[in-house]
N, C-alpha and C positions, 0 to 999 in steps of 0.2 A: 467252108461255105458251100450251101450245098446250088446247085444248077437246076434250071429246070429244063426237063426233057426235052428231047426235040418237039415231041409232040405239041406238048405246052407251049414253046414257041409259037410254032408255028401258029395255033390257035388266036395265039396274042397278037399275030400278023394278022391274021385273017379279018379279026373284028375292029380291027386300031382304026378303022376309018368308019367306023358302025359311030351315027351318036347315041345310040344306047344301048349296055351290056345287058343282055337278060339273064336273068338269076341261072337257067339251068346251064347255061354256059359261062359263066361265074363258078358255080359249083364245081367244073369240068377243069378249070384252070386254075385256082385258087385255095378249092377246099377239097382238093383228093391228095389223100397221105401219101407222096411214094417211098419206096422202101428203104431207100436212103435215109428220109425223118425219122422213120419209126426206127433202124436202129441207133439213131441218136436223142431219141425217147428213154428207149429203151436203157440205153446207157447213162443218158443222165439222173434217171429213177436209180441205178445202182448207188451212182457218185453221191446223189443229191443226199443220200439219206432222208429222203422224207417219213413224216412219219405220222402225216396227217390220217384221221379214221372216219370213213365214211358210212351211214346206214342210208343204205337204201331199202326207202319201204313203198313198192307196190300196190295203188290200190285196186281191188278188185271192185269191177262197174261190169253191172250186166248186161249194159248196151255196147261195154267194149270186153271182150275176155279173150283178144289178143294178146296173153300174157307171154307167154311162147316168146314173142319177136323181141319184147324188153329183156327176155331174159339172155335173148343171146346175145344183145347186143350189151348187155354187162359183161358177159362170160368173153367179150372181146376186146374190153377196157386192156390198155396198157398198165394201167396202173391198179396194183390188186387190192389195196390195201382198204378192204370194203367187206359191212355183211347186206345180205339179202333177207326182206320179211315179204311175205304175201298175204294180204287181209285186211279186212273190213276198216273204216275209217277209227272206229273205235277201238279197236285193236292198234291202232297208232301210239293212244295216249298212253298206253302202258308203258310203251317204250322211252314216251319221251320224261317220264315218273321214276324210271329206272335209272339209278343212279351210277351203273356202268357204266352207261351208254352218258355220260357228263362229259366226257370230252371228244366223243362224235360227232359230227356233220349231219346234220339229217336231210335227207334228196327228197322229196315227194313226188313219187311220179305214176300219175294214172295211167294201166294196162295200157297197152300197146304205143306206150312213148318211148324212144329210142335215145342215145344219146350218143355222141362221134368217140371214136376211140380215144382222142384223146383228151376227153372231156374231165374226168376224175384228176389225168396227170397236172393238166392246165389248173384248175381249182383249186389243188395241192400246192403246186410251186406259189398261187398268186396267197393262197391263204400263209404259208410259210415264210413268207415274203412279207407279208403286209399287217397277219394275223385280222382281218377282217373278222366281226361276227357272222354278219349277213353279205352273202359274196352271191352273182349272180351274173346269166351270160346273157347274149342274143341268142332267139330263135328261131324256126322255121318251123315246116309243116309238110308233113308226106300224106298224099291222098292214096287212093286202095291201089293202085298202080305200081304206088312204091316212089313218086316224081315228085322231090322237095320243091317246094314252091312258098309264099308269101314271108320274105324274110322280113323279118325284126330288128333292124338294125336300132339298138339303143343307145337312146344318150346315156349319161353316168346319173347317179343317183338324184330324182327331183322330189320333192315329198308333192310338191301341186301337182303335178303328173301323175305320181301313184294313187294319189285322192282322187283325180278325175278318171283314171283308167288304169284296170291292170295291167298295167306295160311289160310286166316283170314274167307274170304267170305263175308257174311251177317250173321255169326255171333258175332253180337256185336254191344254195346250202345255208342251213341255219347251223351256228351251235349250240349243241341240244342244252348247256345248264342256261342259258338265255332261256329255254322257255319253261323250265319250272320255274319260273318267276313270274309267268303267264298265265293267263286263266284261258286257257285253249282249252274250248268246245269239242267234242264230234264233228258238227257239221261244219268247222273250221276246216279241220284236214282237209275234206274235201272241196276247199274255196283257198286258193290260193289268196285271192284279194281282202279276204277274214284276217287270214293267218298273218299275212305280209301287214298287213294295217297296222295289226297286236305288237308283231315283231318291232317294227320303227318307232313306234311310239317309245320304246324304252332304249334307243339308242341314238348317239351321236351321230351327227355324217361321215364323219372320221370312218367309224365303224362300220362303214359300208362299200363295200367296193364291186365293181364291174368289170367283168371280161366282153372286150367288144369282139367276140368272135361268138359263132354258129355251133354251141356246142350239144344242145337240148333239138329234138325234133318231134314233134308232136303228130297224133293222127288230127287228120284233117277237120272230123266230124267233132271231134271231142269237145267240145265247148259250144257246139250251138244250141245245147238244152240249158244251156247257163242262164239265167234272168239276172235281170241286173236287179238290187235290195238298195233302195234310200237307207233302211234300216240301220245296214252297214255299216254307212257313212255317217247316219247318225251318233251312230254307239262312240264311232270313235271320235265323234266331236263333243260326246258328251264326256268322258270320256278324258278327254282332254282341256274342257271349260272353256269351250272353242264355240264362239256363238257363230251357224255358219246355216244357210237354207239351202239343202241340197233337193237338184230335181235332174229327172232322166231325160238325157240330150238321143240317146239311141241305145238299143243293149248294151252294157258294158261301159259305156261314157255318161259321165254325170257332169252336171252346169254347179258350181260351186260357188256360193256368193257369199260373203262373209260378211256379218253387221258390226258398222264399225262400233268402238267400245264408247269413243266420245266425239262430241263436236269441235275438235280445233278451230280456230280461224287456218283457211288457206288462203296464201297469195299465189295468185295466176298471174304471172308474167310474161309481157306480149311485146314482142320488140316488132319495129316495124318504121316505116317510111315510105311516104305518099302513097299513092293509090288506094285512096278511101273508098270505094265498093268492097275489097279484098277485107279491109278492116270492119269495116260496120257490118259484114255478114257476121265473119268472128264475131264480133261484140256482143249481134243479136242473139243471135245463137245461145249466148254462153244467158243472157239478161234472160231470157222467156223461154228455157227449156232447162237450166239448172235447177234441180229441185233441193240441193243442198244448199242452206240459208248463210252460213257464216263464211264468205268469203270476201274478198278483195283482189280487186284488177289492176294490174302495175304493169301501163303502157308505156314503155321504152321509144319514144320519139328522137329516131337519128339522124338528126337534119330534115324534116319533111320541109317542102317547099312550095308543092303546090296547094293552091286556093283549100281548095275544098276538104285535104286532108286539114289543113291547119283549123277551119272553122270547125270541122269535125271534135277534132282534138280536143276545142275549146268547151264544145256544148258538153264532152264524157267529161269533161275536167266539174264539171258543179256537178256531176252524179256523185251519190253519196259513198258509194263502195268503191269509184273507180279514181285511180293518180297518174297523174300523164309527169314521167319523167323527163327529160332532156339529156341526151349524150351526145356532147357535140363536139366526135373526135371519129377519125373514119369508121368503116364498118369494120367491125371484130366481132363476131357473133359470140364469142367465149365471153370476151370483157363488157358485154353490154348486157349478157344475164348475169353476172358480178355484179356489174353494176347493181343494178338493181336487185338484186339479193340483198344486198346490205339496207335498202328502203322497205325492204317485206319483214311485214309486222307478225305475220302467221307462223304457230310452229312446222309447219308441211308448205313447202314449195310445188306447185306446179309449172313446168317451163312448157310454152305453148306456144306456135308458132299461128302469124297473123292470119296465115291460109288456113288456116282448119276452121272445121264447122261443126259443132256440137253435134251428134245425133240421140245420143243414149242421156233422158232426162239425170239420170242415179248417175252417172258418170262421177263423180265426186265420191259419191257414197260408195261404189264397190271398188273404186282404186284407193281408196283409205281406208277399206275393210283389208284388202289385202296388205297394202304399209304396215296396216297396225300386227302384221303375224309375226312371230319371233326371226331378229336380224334379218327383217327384209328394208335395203338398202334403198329401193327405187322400185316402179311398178308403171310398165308400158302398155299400149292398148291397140288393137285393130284399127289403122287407120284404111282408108278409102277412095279410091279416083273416085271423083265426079261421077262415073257411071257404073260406080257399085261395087268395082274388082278391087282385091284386094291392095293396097300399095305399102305395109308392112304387117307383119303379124308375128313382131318376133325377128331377133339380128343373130346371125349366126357369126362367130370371128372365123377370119380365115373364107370366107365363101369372096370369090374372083377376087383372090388377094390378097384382100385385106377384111373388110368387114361387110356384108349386103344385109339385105330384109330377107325375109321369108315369104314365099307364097304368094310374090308381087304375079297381078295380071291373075291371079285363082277369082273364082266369082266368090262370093262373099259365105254364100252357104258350102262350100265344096270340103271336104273333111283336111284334105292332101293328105302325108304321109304319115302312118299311124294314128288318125287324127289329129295332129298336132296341128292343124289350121282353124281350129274350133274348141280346143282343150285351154285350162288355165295350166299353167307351167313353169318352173322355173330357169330361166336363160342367161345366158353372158351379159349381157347388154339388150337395151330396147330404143328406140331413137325419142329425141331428144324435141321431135316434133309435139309429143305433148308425152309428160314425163313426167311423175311425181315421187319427191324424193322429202326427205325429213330437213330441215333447212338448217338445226346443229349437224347432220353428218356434210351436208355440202360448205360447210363454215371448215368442219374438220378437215375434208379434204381442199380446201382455199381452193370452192369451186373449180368450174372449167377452164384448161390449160392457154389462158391468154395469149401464153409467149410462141408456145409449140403448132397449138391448131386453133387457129382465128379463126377460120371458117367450116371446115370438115370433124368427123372422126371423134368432135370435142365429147359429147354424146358417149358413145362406145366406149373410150378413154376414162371417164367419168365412172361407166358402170362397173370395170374393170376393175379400178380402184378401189371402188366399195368390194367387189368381189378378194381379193386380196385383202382386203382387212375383214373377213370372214361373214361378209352380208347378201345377204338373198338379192335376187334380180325376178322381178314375176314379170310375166307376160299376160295378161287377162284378155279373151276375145268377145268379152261380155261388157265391155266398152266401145263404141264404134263411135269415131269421126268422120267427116271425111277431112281429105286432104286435097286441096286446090292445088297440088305442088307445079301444076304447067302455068301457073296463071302470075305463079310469081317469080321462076325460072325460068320458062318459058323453054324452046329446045335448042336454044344456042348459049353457049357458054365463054367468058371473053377468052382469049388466050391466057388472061394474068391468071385467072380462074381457076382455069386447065392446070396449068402448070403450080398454083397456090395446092390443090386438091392431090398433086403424083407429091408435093413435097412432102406433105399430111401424111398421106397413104405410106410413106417410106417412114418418115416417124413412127408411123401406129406397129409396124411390121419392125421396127427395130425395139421398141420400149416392151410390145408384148407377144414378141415372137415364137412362146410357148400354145399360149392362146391361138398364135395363127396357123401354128403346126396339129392344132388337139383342141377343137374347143368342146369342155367336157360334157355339154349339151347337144353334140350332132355325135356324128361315128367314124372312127379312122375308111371306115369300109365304103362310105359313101363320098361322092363327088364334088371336089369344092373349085373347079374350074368353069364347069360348066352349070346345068341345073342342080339346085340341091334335091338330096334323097335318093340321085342315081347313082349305080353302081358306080363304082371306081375302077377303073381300070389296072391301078396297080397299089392294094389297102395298105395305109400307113401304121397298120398295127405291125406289132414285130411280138413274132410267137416266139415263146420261153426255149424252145430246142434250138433256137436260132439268135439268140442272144448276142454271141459273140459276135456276128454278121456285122458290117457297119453297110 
């Protein structure tokens, strides 16, 4: 096992009481080889027999002809087993036509990008290992100084991410007979987000794998001549026979809206009890600002008792699209949208909680464009405090625990971390506050966990499950509610509450406690105690020379 230095230490003392690590002292403590690894690099490339073959091919840009620093920084790879080409983008395609070169890797990496030493070894073990077509790391960014800065900490493979934004870049290896089966361009080569697009279209997820570690480093400047192309994104939805309206959110990020294929009936299901203002907003909301015509509303009444909610009740009961249910056994939030699953006549459920408030007319329309995409299990949306900040945008597992939102208290426009507070995506789980899911997979899965979590987590647990049985989870932030959540919890919580919610929380961390250790949508490298997207102070990844380590 190897130790880390004194110095290292000590640094680790230094900041342990900092609440935030900054990346160049991160780098300092974390991502510097000492010699001890690299000769157990070094030795494990003897043992391992790898024998994976990499091309790297160079391109030459006249606004960058740094080529110099890429090339030393090859010529300093641990692992050798690589060739080298220098030239023009069209000068790529020869190689990738060349039937040698059929069971090489191909690196693409614009003049004066850099890569860590042990970036080819890592790539190797994880492709030999896993045999990945398309394998791919995190990045960073050295400005003219030589001072790495704006790291990339990536989730694992999302295809609604990759469509919204090139997350990926040029860092990453193709194998080269995957793209003679490609109709790769010139001006490909040189657009990473071209190429990567082509690439995944004709692959599995399976066939995709991720190194969450900082192996690529790019010049700083290198991509702000970049424009971002709809065209792009058209091709590949043409393409694919993906009827989808793409439009530019900022360079580089694209708003993706997909038309659905057809009009289902949907049931909206709305549990709830007394305090009719909380409901009739709901109601209204959903009556005069829904512009999708074939639904129905399936109000879950659990013991209401006061006046006013009851006559309420009564007057939606003679609306023609709405059914006021009755469950009159205590509150279980799992068993009373059960419940009422079994009276929803639509093929698409929506479960939607009495505090929200409509804001986005299409709401229907672009969370059933997204359902309808291949094995997408459920599909969550941007909800909102009362005044405008965000209160989820996406559930990470594992964040303080067990499971939280994302980007609660962000104002509503704010990007946060790789844009991911504004991007469509695919994630773990989305909350259950309004949540649209196919209502034969929630039959298959005999809905939400009645017996385990009544109240908490049921949500999260649910998405999981579809994720295990091999189904997408989207995020879309081109949905917006709000969510009234103080007005129906309010900031006190009973004791039976408290203690119903630690019992849940230990459930969810015993059933899915891979997820909680690694959820494949955030990064071992980022912070799940405190705010998400900050450093970590000590990264749950575990590098290949370090294996044996427990």
């Amino acid at each position: 096992m190897i130790n880390f230095s004194f110095r290292v230490l000590r640094l680790i003392k230094k900041i342990k009481h900092n609440k935030k690590l900054k990346y160049k002292k991160w780098v300092q403590i974390f991502d510097a080889l000492l010699s001890e690894e690299i000769d157990l690099i070094v030795q494990d490339i003897k043992t391992s027999n790898l024998k994976t073959k990499f091309l790297v091919y160079i391109i030459e840009q006249d606004e960058n002809r740094n080529i110099q620093n890429t090339l030393n920084s090859l010529n300093t790879q641990l692992y050798k087993n690589f060739d080298i080409f220098i030239g023009e983008t069209k000068n790529c395609l020869q190689f990738i036509k060349n039937p040698l070169y059929s069971d090489y890797y191909l690196i693409i990496l614009p003049s004066g990008s850099l890569l860590s030493k042990y970036a080819l070894y890592w790539m190797a073990k994880e492709i030999e290992t896993n045999k990945p077509i398309l394998i791919y790391s995190d990045h960073d960014y050295i400005d003219i100084k030589g001072t790495r800065k704006k790291p990339h900490f990536k989730p694992d493979f999302s295809l609604e991410y990759l469509r919204s934004t090139d997350y990926i870049n040029f860092s990453f290896a193709v194998k080269m007979n995957l793209l003679k089966n490609i109709e790769i361009m010139e001006e490909d080569i040189g657009n990473s987000h071209a190429i990567l697009l082509k690439i995944v279209e004709k692959l599995n997820f399976s066939e995709i794998r991720h190194i969450p570690a900082i192996l690529f480093h790019f010049p700083e400047n290198l991509f702000t001549k970049r424009k971002s192309s709809i065209i792009l994104l058209e091709n590949h939805f043409k393409r694919l026979g993906i009827n989808a309206e793409v439009q530019i959110l900022k360079d580089g990020c694209y708003k993706i809206i997909y038309h659905p294929k057809s009009r289902p009936l949907i049931s909206i299901i709305i549990p709830t009890k007394d305090n009719k203002p909380i409901l009739e907003n709901c109601i209204k909301s959903i009556l005069n600002k829904t512009t999708y015509k074939n639904y129905e509303i399936l109000i879950v009444d659990n013991q209401s008792s006061d006046y006013e909610t009851v006559e309420y009740l009564k007057y939606l009961n003679l609306l023609e699209n709405v059914k006021i249910l009755r469950y009159n056994a205590a509150f279980n939030f799992s068993a009373i949208n059960n419940f009422a699953a079994n009276y929803a006549t639509g093929e698409v459920i929506v479960f939607l909680n009495n505090d929200t408030e409509v804001i986005t007319p299409q709401w229907l329309e672009i969370m059933l464009g997204c359902l309808e995409q291949p094995r997408v299990g459920a599909v969550g949306v941007k909800l909102l405090y009362p005044n405008g900040t965000v209160q989820h945008a996406g559930v990470i597992i594992g964040l303080h625990g067990t499971a939280d939102h994302l980007f609660k208290g962000y104002e509503r426009w704010e990007e946060g971390y790789m844009c991911r507070a504004i991007l469509q995506q695919d994630l773990s789980a989305v909350t259950g506050a309004c949540l649209m899911t196919w209502k034969r997979l929630f039959e298959e899965l005999k809905g939400f966990d009645e017996v385990n979590l009544p109240i908490t987590f049921n949500d999260v647990d649910y998405c999981l499950r579809l994720r295990s049985k091999g189904y997408r989870i989207i995020f879309t932030p081109y949905v917006e509610l709000y969510h009234h959540e103080s007005l129906t919890r309010g900031k006190k919580h009973s004791k039976n509450y408290k203690k119903e919610r630690k019992n849940e929380a230990l459930f969810i961390r015993n059933r899915w406690g891979e997820f909680i250790k690694n959820d494949p949508f955030y990064n071992p490298n980022l912070e799940l105690k405190d705010e998400a997207f900050t450093l970590i102070l000590k990264p749950r990844i575990k590098k290949p020379w370090k294996e044996n380590e427990r």
